[in-house]
MARSE-868288 format. One record per residue (C-alpha): residue in three letters; z negated, y, x negated; chain; residue number from 1. Coordinates in Angstrom, 1 decimal. Example, Ala and Ser with C-alpha at 12.3 -4.5 7.8 and 13.67 -1.06 7.14 Angstrom:
BEGIN
ALA:-7.8:-4.5:-12.3:A:1
SER:-7.1:-1.1:-13.7:A:2
END
This chain:
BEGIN
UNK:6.6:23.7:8.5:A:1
UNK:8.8:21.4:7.0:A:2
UNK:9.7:17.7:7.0:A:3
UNK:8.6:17.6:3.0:A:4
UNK:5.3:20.3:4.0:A:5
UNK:4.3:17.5:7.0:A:6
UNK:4.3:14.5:5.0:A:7
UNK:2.7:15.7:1.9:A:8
UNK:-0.2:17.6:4.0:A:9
UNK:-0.9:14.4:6.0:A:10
UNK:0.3:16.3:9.5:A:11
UNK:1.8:14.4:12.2:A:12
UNK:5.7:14.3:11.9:A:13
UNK:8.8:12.6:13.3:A:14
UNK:11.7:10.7:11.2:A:15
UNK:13.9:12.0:13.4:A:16
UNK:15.4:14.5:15.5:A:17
UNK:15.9:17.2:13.1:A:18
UNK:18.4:20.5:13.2:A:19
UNK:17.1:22.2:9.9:A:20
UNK:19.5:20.7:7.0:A:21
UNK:17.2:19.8:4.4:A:22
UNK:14.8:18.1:6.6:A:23
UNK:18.1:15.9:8.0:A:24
UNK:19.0:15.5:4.6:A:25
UNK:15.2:14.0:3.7:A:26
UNK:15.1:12.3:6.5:A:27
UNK:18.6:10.4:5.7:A:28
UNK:17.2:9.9:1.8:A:29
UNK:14.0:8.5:3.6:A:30
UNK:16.5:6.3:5.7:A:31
UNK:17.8:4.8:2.7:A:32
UNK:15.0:4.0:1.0:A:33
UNK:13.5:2.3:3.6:A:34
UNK:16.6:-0.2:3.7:A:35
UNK:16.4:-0.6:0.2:A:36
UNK:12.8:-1.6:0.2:A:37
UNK:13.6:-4.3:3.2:A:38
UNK:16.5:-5.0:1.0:A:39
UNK:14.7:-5.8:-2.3:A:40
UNK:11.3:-7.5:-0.3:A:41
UNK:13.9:-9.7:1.5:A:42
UNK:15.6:-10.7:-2.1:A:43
UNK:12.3:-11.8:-3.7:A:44
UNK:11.6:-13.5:-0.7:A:45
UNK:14.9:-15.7:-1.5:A:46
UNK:13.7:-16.4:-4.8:A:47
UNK:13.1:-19.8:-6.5:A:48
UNK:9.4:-19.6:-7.0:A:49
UNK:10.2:-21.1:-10.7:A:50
UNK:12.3:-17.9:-11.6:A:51
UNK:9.9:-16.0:-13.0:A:52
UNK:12.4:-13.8:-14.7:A:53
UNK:14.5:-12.9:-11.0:A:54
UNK:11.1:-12.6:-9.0:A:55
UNK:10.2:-9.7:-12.2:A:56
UNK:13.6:-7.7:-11.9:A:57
UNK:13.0:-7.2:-8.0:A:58
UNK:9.4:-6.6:-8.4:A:59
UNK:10.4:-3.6:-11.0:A:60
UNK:13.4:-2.5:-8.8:A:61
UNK:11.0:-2.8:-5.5:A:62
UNK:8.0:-1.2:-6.7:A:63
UNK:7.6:2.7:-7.6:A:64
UNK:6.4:1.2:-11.3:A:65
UNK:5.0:-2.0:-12.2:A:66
UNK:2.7:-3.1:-14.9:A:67
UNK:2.6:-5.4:-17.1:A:68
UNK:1.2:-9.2:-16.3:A:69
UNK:1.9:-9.0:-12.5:A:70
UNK:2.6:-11.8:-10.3:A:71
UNK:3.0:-11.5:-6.4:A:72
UNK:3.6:-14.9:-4.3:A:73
UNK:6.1:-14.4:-1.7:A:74
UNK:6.5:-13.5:1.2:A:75
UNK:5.7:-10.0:0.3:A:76
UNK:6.7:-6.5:2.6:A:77
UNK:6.9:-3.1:2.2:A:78
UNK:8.4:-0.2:4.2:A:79
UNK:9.4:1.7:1.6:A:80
UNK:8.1:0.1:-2.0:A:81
UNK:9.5:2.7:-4.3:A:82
UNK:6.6:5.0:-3.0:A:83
UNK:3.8:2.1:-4.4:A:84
UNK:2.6:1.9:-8.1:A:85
UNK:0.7:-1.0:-9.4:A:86
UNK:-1.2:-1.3:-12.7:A:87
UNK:-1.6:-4.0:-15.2:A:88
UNK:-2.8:-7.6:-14.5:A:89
UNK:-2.3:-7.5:-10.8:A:90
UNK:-2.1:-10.9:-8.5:A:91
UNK:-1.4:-11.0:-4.9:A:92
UNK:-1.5:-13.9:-2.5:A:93
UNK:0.8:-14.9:0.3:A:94
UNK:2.0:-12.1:2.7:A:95
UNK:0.7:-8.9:0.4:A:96
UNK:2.3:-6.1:2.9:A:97
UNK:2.5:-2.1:1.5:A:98
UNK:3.3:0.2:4.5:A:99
UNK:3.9:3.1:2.0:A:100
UNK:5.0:6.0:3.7:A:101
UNK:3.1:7.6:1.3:A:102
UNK:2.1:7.0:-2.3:A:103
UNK:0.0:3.7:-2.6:A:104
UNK:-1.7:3.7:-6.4:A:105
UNK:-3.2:0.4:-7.5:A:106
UNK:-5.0:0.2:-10.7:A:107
UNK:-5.2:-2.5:-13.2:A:108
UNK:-6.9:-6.3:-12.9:A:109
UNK:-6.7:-6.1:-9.3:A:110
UNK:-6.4:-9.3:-7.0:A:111
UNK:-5.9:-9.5:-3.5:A:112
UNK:-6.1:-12.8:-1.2:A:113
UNK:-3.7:-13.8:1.4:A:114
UNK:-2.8:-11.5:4.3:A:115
UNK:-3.5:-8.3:2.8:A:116
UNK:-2.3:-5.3:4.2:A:117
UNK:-2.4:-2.1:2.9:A:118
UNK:-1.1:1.0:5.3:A:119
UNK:-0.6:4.8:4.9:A:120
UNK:0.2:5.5:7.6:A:121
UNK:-0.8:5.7:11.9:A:122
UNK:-0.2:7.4:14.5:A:123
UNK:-2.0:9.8:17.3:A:124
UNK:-4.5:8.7:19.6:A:125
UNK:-2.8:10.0:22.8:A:126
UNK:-0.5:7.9:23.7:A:127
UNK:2.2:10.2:24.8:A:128
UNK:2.3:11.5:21.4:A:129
UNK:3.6:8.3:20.4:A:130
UNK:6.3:7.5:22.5:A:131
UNK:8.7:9.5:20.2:A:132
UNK:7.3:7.7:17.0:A:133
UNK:4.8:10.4:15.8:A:134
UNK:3.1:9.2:12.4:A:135
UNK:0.6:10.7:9.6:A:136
UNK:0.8:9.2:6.5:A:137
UNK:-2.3:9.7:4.0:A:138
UNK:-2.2:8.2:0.3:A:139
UNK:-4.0:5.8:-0.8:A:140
UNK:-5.9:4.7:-4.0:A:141
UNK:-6.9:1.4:-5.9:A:142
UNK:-9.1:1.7:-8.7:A:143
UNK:-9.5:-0.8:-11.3:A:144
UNK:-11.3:-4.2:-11.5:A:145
UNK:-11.2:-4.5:-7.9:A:146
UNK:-11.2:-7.6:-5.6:A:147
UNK:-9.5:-7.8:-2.1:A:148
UNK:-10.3:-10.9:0.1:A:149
UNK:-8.4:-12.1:2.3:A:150
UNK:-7.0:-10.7:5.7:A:151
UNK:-8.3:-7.3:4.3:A:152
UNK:-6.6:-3.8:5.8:A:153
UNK:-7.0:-1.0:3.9:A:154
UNK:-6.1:2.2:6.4:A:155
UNK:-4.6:5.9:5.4:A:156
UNK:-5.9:8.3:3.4:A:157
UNK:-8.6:5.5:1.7:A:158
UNK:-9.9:5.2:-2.3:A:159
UNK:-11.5:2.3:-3.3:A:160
UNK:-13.0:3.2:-6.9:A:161
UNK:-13.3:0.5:-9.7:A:162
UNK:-15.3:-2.3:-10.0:A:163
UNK:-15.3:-3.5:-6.3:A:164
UNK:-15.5:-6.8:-3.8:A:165
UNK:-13.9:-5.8:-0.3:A:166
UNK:-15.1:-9.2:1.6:A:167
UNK:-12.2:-11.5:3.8:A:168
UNK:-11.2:-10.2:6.7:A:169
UNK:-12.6:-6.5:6.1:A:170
UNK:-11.1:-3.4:7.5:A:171
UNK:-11.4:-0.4:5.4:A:172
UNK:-11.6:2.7:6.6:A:173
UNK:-13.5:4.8:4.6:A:174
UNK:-13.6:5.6:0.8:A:175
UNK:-15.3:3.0:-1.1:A:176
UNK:-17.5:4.1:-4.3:A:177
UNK:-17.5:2.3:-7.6:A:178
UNK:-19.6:-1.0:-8.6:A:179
UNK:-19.9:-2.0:-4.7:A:180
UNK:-19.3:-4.6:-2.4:A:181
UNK:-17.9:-3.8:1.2:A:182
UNK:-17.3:-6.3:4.1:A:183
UNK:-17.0:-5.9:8.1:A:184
UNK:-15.3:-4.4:10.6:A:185
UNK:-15.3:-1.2:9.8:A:186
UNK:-16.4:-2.3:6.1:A:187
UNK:-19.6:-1.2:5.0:A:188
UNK:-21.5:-1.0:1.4:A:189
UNK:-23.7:-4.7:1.5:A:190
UNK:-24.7:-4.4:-2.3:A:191
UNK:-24.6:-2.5:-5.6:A:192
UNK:-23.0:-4.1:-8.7:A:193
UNK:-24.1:-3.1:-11.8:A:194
UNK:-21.7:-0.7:-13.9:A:195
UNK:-18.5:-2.4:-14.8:A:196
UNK:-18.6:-3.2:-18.5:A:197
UNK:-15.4:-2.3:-21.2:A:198
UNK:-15.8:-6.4:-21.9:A:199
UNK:-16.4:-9.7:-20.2:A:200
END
């Protein structure tokens, strides 16, 4: 199985090592991108928080696609970011990390507090199968309307639908269904919120 087949199936795979010549060649294109997206995080990080229109450019060249009306206060990190799309109206505290190995969707009017991590990808539980960096990488999806608190980690492979609370300090680990509130360790449904409305 390939490189390509691996990632997009959610198997176990290496970034490295390779002898076949397109998955060297992906693995170099995956190389790059990962330097751009340290490259770009590390610019906005630079930025004067007053220039809004600098902080925008990197956002749009960091980020897969960006909406419109979206502000993220630095620091923010990502190991790829091209691989992350982000709707309308988003906010994001202090320290909003994306470890996107694979495609991280976020919908529209979503906030997210300080310290909130979002992560495609882990790794085996044996740890011999980690000592050559051995990773899955499972997408991950953000509906609409939806409020993370702070010091939240949303794992691999999750979808949190739309009108949601994920409490502070929460680890996701499962999906979460619409009109709910999740907190804990794992997070767990605490109440029902009635059906999001098309108006406040």
């Amino acid at each position: 199985m390939s490189l390509e087949q691996q990632i997009a199936n959610g198997e176990v795979y290496r970034e490295s090592g390779f002898s076949d010549p397109e998955d060297i060649a992906l693995a170099k294109k995956l190389a790059h991108q990962r330097q751009m997206g340290k490259h770009r995080s590390f610019a906005y990080n630079q930025t004067d928080p007053v220039d809004e229109p600098a902080r925008q450019k990197i956002l749009r060249e960091l980020f897969g696609s960006v909406g419109k009306d979206v502000f993220i206060e630095g620091p923010v990190y990502t190991s790829y970011g091209n691989h992350t799309h982000i709707g309308d109206h988003f906010y994001a505290n202090f320290n909003f990390t994306v470890v996107d190995d694979a495609p991280v969707t976020i919908g529209n009017y979503v906030m997210c507090g300080p310290n909130v991590m979002i992560s495609v990808t882990g790794h085996p539980l044996k740890g011999p199968k980690r000592r050559h960096g051995d990773q899955f990488s499972k997408p991950v999806v953000i509906g609409d309307d939806v409020w993370i608190g702070g010091n939240v980690a949303i794992l691999p492979g999750v979808h949190v639908g739309s009108n949601v609370v994920i409490g502070a300090g929460s680890v996701v680990t499962h999906d979460v269904p619409d009109d709910s509130v999740v907190v804990g360790v794992p997070a767990r449904i605490v109440k029902q919120l009635p059906p999001r409305m098309d108006h406040v």
